[in-house]
N, C-alpha and C positions, 0 to 999 in steps of 0.2 A: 531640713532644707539647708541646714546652716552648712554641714560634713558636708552634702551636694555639692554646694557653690564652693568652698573651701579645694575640695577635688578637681573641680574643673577649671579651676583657678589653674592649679598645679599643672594639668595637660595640657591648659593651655598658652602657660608659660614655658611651655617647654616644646617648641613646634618640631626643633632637630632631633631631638631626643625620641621623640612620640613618632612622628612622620619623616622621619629618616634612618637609616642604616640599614647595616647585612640582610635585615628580613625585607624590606623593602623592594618590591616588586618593580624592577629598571624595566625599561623599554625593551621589547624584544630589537635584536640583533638585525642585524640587514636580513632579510630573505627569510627569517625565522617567522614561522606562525604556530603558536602556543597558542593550545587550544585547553582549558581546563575549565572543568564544573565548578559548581559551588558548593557553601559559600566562599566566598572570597576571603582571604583570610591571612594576614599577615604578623607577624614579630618583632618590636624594635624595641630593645633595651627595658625587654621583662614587660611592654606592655603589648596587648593583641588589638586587634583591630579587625573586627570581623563585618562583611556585607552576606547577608543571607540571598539566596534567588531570589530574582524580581517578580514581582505578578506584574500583568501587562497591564497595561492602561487601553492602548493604542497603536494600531500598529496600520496606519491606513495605506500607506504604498506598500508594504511590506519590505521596505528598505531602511524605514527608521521607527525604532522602538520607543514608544514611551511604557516606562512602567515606574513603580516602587516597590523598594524592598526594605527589610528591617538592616536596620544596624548598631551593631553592639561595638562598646570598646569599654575592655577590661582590662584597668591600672593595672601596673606593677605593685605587687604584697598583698594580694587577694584586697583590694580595697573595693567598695559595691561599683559592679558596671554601672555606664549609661547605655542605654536603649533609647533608640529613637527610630527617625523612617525619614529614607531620602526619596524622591526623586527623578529620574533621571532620565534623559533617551542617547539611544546610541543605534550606528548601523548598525544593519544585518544581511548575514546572508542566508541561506536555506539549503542545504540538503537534502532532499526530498529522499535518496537513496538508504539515510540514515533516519532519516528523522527530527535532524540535530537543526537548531538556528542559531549562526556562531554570532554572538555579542560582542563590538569591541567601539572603542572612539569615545566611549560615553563622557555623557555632559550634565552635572547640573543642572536640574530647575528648582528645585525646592528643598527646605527639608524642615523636618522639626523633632524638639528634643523638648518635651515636655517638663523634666525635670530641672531643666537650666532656665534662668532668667535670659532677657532677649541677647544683649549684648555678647553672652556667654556663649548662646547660641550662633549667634553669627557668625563670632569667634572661629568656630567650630566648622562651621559652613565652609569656611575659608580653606581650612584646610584640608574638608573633604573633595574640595572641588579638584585641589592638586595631587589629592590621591588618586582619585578619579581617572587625571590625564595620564596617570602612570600604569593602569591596572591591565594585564595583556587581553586579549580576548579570551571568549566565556563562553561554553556555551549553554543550552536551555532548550529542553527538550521539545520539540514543533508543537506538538498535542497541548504542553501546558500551557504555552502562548494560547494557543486557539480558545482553548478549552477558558481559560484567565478571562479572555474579551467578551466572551457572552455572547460574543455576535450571531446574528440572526440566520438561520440555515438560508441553501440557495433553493428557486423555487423547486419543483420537483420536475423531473424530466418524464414528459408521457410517453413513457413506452409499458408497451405491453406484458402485464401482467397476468396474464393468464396461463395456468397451468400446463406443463406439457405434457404428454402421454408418462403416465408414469406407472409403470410395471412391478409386479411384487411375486417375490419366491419363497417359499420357504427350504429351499434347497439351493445344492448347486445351481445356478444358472449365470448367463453372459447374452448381455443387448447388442445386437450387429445394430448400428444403424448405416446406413445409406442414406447420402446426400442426395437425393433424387433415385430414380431408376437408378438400378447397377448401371455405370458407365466401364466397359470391359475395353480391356487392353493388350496385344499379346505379350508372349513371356517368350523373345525369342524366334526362334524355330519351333517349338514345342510341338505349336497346335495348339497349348494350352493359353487361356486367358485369363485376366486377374481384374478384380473391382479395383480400380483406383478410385472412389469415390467412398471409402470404407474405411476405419482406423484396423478392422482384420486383414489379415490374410485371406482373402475369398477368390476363388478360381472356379475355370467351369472348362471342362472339358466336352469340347463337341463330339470327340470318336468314343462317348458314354451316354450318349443320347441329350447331352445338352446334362449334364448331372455335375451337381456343385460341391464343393470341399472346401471344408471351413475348420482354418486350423487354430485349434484352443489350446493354451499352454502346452504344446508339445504334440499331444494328439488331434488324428484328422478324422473330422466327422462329414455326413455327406447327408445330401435333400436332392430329389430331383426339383424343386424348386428353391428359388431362396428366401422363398419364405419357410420355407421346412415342409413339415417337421426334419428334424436332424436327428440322426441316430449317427452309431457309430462305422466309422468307414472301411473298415478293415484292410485287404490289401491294396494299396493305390494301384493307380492305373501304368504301362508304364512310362506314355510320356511325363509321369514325375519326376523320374531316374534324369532326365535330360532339363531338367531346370538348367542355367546359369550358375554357374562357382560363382559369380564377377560380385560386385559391390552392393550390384541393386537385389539379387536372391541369396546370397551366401547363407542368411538366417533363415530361410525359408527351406535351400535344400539341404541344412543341415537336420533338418524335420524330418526329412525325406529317407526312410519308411514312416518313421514318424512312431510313439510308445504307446503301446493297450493302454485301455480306459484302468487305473486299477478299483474304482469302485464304478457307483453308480456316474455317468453321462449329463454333464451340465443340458439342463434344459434352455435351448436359444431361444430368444426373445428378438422380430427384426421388424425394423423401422426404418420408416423412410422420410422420417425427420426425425430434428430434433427430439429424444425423449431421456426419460431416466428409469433407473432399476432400484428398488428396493430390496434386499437380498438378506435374509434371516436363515441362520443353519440350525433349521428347525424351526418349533413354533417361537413366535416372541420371547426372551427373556425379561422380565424389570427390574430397575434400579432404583429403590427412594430415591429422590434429590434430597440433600437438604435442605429444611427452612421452606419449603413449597410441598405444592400436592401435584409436582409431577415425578413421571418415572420413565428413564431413562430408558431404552431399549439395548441392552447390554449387549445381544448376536448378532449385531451387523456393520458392515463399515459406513452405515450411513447416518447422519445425525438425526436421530428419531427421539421422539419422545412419545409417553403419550398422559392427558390431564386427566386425572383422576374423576374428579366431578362430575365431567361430562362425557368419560371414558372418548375423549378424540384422541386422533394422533395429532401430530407435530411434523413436519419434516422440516428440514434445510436445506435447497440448494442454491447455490449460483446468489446466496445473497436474501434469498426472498422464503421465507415461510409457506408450506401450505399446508391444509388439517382436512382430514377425514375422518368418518366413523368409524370408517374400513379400510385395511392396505390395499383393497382393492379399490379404492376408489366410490364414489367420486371426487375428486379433491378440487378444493379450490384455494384462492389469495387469500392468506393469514393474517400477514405483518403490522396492516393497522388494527388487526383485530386480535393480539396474541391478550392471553389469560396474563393478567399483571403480576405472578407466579414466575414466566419467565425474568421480567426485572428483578426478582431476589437471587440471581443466582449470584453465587458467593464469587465477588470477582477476580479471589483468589484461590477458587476450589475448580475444581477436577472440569467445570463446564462454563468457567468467568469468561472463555476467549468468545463464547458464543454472545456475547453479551453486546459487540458491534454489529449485531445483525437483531437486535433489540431494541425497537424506536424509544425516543425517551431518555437511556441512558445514556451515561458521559462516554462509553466507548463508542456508541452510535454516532454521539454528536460531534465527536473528535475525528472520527471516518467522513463524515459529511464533510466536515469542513477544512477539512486537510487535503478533500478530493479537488478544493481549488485553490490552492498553493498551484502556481506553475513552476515545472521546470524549465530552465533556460538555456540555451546556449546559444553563444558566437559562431559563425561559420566564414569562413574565408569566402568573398566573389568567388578568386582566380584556382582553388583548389577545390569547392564543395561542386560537386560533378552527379547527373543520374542520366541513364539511358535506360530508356522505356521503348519496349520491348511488346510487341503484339504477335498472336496466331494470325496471320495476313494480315489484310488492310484493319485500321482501329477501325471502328463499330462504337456508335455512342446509342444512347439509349436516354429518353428523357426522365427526369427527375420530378416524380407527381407534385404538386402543389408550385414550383418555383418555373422561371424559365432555361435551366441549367439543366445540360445533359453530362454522362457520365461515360465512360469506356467502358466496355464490359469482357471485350477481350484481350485482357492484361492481367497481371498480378499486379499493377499500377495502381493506385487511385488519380485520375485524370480527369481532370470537368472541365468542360466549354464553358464558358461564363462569357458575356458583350465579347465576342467574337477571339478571344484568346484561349488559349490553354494552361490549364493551372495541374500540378502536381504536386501532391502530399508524398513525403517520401522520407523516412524515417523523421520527424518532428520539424520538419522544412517545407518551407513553400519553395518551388518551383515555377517559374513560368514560361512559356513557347509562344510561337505566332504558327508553330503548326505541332498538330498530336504528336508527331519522332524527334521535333525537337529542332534545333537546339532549345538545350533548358537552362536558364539564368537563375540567382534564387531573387524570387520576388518580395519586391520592399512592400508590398500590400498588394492584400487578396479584396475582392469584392464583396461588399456587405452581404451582398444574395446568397454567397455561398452560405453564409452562419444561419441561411433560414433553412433548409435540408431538412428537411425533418427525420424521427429518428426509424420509420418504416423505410428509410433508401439506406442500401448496402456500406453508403459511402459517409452515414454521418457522423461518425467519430472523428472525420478531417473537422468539423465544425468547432471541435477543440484545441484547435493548431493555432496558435496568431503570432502576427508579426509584431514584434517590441519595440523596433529600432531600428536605424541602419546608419554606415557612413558609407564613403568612398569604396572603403576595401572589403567590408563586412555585414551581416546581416545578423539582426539576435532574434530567435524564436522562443517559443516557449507553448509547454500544453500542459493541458489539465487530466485529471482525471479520466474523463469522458474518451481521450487518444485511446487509452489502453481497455476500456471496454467497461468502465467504472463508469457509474449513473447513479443522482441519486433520486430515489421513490419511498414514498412512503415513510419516511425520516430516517431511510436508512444508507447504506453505499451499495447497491446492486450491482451484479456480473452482467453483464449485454443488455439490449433493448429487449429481450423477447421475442424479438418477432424473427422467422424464418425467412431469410433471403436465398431461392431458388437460385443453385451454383449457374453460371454459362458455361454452354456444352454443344461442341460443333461434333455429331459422329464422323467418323471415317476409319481406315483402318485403324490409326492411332487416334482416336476422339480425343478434340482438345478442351478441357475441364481446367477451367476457374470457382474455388468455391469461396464462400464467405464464412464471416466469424458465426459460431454457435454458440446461443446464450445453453442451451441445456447437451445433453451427452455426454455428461464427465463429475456430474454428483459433486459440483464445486461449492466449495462455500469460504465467508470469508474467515480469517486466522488475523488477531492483533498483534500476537506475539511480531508477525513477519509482515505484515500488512501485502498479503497475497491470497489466492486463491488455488483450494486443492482440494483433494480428495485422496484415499490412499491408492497404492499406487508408484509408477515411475513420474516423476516431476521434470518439467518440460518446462527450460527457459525461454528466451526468446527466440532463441539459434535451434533448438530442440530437446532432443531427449537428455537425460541424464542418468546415471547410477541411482541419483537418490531416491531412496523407499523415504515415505512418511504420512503424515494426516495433515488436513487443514491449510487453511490459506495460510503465507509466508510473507506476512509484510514486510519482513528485512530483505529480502529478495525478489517479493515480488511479481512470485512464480503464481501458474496455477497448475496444479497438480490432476491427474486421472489416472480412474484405476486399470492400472492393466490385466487385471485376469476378469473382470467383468467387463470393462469398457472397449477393449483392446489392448495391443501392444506398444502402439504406436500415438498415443495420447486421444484427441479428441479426435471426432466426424471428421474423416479425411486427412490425417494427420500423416498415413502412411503411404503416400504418394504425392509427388507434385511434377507439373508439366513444365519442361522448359521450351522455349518457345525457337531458342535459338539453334537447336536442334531436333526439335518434332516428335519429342522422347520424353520417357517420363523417370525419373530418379524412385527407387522404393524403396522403404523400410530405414535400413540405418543409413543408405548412402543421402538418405533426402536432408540429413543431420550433417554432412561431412563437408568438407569445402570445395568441394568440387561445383558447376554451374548451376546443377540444380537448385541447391541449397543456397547459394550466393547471389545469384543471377536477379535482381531482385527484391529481394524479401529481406535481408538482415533486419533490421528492427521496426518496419510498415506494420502497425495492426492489422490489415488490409490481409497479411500472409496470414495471421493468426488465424483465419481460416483455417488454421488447423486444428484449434483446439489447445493450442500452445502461447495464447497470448498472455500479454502480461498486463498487470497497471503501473506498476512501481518503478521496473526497470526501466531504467535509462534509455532511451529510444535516441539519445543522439553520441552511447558510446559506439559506435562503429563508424563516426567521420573522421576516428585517426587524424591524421595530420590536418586536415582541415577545421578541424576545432581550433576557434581562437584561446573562446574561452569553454569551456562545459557550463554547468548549472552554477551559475553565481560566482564562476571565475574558476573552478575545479572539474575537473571528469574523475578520477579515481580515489574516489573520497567512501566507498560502502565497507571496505577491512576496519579491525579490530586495531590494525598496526600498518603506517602506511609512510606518507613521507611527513607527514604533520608528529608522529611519536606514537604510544602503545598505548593500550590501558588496559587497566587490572583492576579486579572488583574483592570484595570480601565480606563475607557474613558472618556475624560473632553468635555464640549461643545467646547471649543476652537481650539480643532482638537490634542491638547497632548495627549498622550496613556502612560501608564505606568503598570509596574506590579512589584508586590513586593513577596520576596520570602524569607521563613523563614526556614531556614537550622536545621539540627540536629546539636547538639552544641553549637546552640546560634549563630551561624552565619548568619548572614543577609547580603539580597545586595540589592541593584534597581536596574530598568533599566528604562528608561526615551528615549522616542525618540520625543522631543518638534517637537512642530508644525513648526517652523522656520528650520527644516529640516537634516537630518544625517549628521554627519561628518566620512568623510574617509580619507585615508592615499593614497597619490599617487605614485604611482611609482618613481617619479620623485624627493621623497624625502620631498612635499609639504605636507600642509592638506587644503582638500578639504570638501566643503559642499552641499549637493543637496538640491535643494526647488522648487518650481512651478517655476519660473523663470529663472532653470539650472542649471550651475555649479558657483559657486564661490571660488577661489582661497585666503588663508591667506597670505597676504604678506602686509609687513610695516604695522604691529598690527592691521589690521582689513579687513575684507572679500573685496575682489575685483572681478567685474564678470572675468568671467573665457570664452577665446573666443574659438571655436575650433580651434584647427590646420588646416593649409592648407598646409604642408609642412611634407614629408618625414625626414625633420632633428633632428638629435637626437641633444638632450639639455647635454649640457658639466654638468658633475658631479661639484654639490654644492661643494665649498671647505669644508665646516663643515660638510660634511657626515663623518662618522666616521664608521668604521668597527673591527671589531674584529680580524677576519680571516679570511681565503678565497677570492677568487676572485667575483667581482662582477661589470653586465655590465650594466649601464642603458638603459632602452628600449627609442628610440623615443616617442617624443612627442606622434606623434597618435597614438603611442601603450599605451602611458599613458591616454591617451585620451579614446580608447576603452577599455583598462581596468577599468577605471572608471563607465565608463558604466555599464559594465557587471559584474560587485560589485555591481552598486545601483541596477541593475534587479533584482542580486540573492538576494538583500536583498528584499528587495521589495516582491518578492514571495515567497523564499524561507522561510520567518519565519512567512507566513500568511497561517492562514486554512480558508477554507471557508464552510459552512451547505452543507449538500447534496439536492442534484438537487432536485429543486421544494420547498425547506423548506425556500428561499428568504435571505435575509439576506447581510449585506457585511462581507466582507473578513477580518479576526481577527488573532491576535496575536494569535501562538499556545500557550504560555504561560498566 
């Protein structure tokens, strides 16, 4: 003790030496925001001064953090560190796009240094607190916050769980579904007609006797009904020849004769709802898992499994689990009943991403709870603008259980509510004194609306609310739930379930509005990207994309379908939409492009996702352009790797160290380093702690000691060198320091890892 005190004598007689010069972290610059990991970590005159990441404490408005982290400072001439644990809160803001909650302003509350007598301690204190004021912001990955607080999941959202029609091949085959009856449309002059109510290409030629064609990857197959059977088509008719060049057929009559089958003729599968396709080329293959007694289904794009024990399957779609005997059914709801097999899967092996769609686990509970983080933004009065647009006169329709009606003939979300009119429209309220408007943005919506339940079309508005307003401005902000995220069963589900019949006026041009579909597109969730997919072409918010891939994309957000089983054009109805302001319908790639159809509308309203292209994650208020005051917590273009904030760059050593280094605006720089010999944490109890393959180890008399568990409910008497500023403060028992530790190294552990989406292999990475 004696060397102890004699040392800390020395540092802290020396405050300019120790906590000033060149490594000395200055205040960032005007207009500079440096944003760097941890630990925090500085250099002054040979000695270091290191803050490890915080575990949370607290974090109840989600504006200001309490948490504590360990802290090290290592003299000049290799002389033994002190380890100790501060303290501290500071704002925040959130990212929801990233994942990121940036840390800065921090303040002292507390801190304690076990090895120093009180005075030494205080000493100490003093001039942590000034480092503190100096230190630029930080950030700290969302999931380890959540994952750090423990806090308690939200209740479960009752939608329906019930399995959809789900289909199985052991060949070729492709699911048309239909949103309803075929709603037919012409093509033209043709003669000819086309489903707009399909993600295929499907036509029906009357001068064939009513005889239908259905074109799969390149070739045209035909059924005199559409339900089939379907064979091959051979030579078309020849109003095919007289398709449209223009924007809305160009893909279609580039089809046109259209290529021989070169083998065997997918077998179709058609639906007139919601369903999904199971598709194996051949009979099953398996794959051990390891560490469990399940096995993988190696031939197919769909997440199959099947348990050994009891010889079930497994599936996954859209979030939710369901098991049969047989691929043929009949299948029912899994998720709270999955074989505790699936919780071993290796969270860093070939099947960890599945592991959010796993009740129980930390990647489930960190889905859950991160589905209610809002995003925010600012929107200007005098520039945030919508025009709602109807097929004639608006048509409302009442809403079962509440006394609020809904429009049904718009791509609008619209509800009467005590004698006004309200619009949901990309993450804004809107309000009218008549259904066309004009539209103001509204500084509060009516409690009634948030009671919707989730069987009406229209209840993912019930995740939209108003934050704030002044004079000039409005801030909104939504959850989860906007973008078609639920949670059930302890996990983060894709849609309610339940099937909302599209609105459809026939006439020459039938006018068709459909809604969001929970199943049609073999979705499931992905942590690496915290979105939802399938393989397939992936469809952002706006629509289609180049991108081939697997699995949900929580960094983007997306939810993916497959195009050569599901269609080309993403989910149920994706390849057609009606614009109202011309009595016409946009198809295929022009329904993607900027022209009315595509714009008119629908930019980032869940409401469009009707098409099978909706998202959770994406930003639903980057398309107010100029009208954003602020975006989410003060920013809109915050999802790049390199942006206006600075770059970063990560590295992996064969040794098992990770590192990434981050180059700030301004010239600020920081590391983060998490060596191979294992994290250090701040414990409860006033200690620091360290995890590694062999547990926990404890700092005490200058160097790591194993750390045993508790067997005893007794709380551990307050260090005398703890030192406090203000307020009261109780230490927890042992085994509560104990399980807090724990559930610190978990949330670090997952929460600041992403992983490839399913099927692209890979282990689990630093999101930075």
């Amino acid at each position: 003790m004696q060397r102890r005190s004699l040392l800390s004598a020395t540092l802290l007689a020396a405050p300019v030496a120790l906590w000033a010069g060149p490594g000395f972290a200055a205040a960032p610059p005007a207009g500079a925001t440096p944003i760097a990991p941890w630990p925090h970590r500085i250099t002054a005159n040979g000695n270091v001064i290191t803050i490890y990441e915080p575990q949370a404490i607290a974090w109840p408005d989600r504006k200001t953090l309490r948490a504590r982290a360990a802290i090290e400072i290592q003299p000049a001439g290799g002389k033994t560190p002190i380890l100790g644990t501060i303290e501290f809160s500071g704002a925040t803001t959130v990212d929801t796009m990233t994942d990121i909650v940036t840390f800065s302003q921090p303040t002292l509350i507390s801190s304690s240094f076990p090895s120093l007598d009180t005075s030494q301690a205080y000493g100490l204190q003093t001039r942590i607190t000034a480092f503190l004021a100096k230190m630029p912001p930080k950030i700290i990955p969302l999931n380890t916050v959540l994952l750090s607080l423990g806090e308690k999941p939200p209740p479960a959202v009752p939608v329906n769980n019930d399995p959809p029609q789900i289909f199985y091949s052991a060949g070729p085959a492709s699911l048309v579904v239909f949103d309803g009856e075929p709603t037919l449309a012409p093509i033209g002059q043709t003669g000819l007609t086309y489903a707009v109510n399909t993600n295929w290409d499907v036509l029906q030629d009357p001068s064939q006797g009513g005889a239908w064609y259905l074109l799969n990857n390149g070739s045209w197959l035909v059924a005199q009904s559409y339900t089939g059977p379907w064979q091959p088509a051979g030579a078309l008719p020849a109003a095919f020849s007289q398709i449209p060049d223009d924007a809305n057929f160009a893909t279609l009559r580039k089809s046109v004769p259209g290529k021989p089958f070169s083998g065997t003729p997918p077998t179709i599968f058609v639906s007139t709802k919601p369903a999904e396709i199971i598709v194996t080329a051949g009979q099953p293959q398996f794959k051990p898992v390891p560490q469990t007694s399940l096995q993988a289904v190696t031939n197919t794009g769909a997440v199959l499994f099947r348990y050994t024990p009891t010889s079930t399957f497994y599936y996954l779609v859209s979030g939710r689990w369901f098991s049969a005997k047989s691929l043929y059914g009949p299948w029912t709801f899994a998720t709270p009943n999955l074989p505790p097999d699936f919780s071993r899967l290796e969270p860093d092996g070939e099947y960890g991403n599945l592991l959010a769609s796993v009740p129980g686990t930390a990647p489930a509970q960190a889905a859950v709870l991160k589905a209610q983080i809002p995003t925010q933004a600012t929107l200007s009065r005098s520039t945030a603008k919508v025009t709602v647009t109807y097929a004639g006169a608006p048509k409302f329709a009442p809403i079962p259980g509440t006394t609020l009606q809904y429009a049904t003939n718009t791509a609008y979300q619209v509800i009467l509510a005590a004698g006004k009119y309200y619009c949901c429209y990309q993450g804004a309220w809107f309000v009218a004194a008549s259904p066309s408007g004009p539209w103001a943005l509204a500084t509060a919506v009516p409690q009634v609306i948030y009671t919707i339940p989730p069987s009406s079309p229209v209840y993912n508005v019930t995740y939209v609310q108003v934050y704030g307003s002044t004079p000039t401005a409005v801030t909104y902000g939504y959850t989860a739930g906007y973008m078609m995220g639920f949670v059930t069963a302890g996990i983060l589900a894709f849609g309610t379930g339940y099937y909302y019949p599209p609105y459809v006026a026939y006439g020459r041009v039938p006018v068709y509005y459909p809604y969001p579909y929970t199943y049609a597109g073999n979705v499931h969730y992905n942590t690496a990207t915290g979105a939802w997919a399938n393989t397939g072409t992936v469809y952002g918010a706006y629509g289609r994309t180049a991108t081939a891939g697997y699995g949900y994309n929580p960094s983007t957000g997306t939810y993916a379908r497959g195009a050569a089983v599901y269609g080309p054009y993403g989910g149920a109805a994706a390849g057609s939409r009606y614009n109202p302001s011309t009595g016409a319908y946009a198809h295929g790639s022009a329904v993607w492009g900027n022209g009315s159809a595509s714009a008119h509308g629908y930019g980032y309203n869940p409401s469009t996702g009707r098409a099978g292209s909706t998202t959770q994650n994406a930003n639903a208020y980057g398309r107010w352009g100029s009208s954003t005051v602020s975006g989410p917590n003060g920013t809109v273009n915050t999802a790049s790797a390199s942006n206006a904030r600075g770059s970063a760059g990560a590295f992996n050593a064969s040794n098992g160290a990770q590192g990434a280094a981050v180059h700030g605006a301004g010239g600020n720089n920081a590391a983060a380093v998490k060596t191979s010999s294992g994290n250090v944490y701040a414990g409860a109890d006033g200690n620091a702690y360290k995890h590694t393959s062999s547990g926990w180890s404890k700092w005490d008399n200058g160097s790591w000691q194993q750390a045993q568990r508790p067997t005893s409910q007794s709380v551990q008497a307050n260090h005398p060198n703890y030192t406090q500023p203000s307020g009261g403060y109780q230490r927890p028992a042992s085994s509560q320091n104990w399980s807090q530790l724990n559930r610190d190294q978990t949330a670090r552990q997952y929460g600041g890892y992403n992983r490839g989406a399913y099927g692209g292999g890979g282990a689990m990475r630093r999101r930075w």
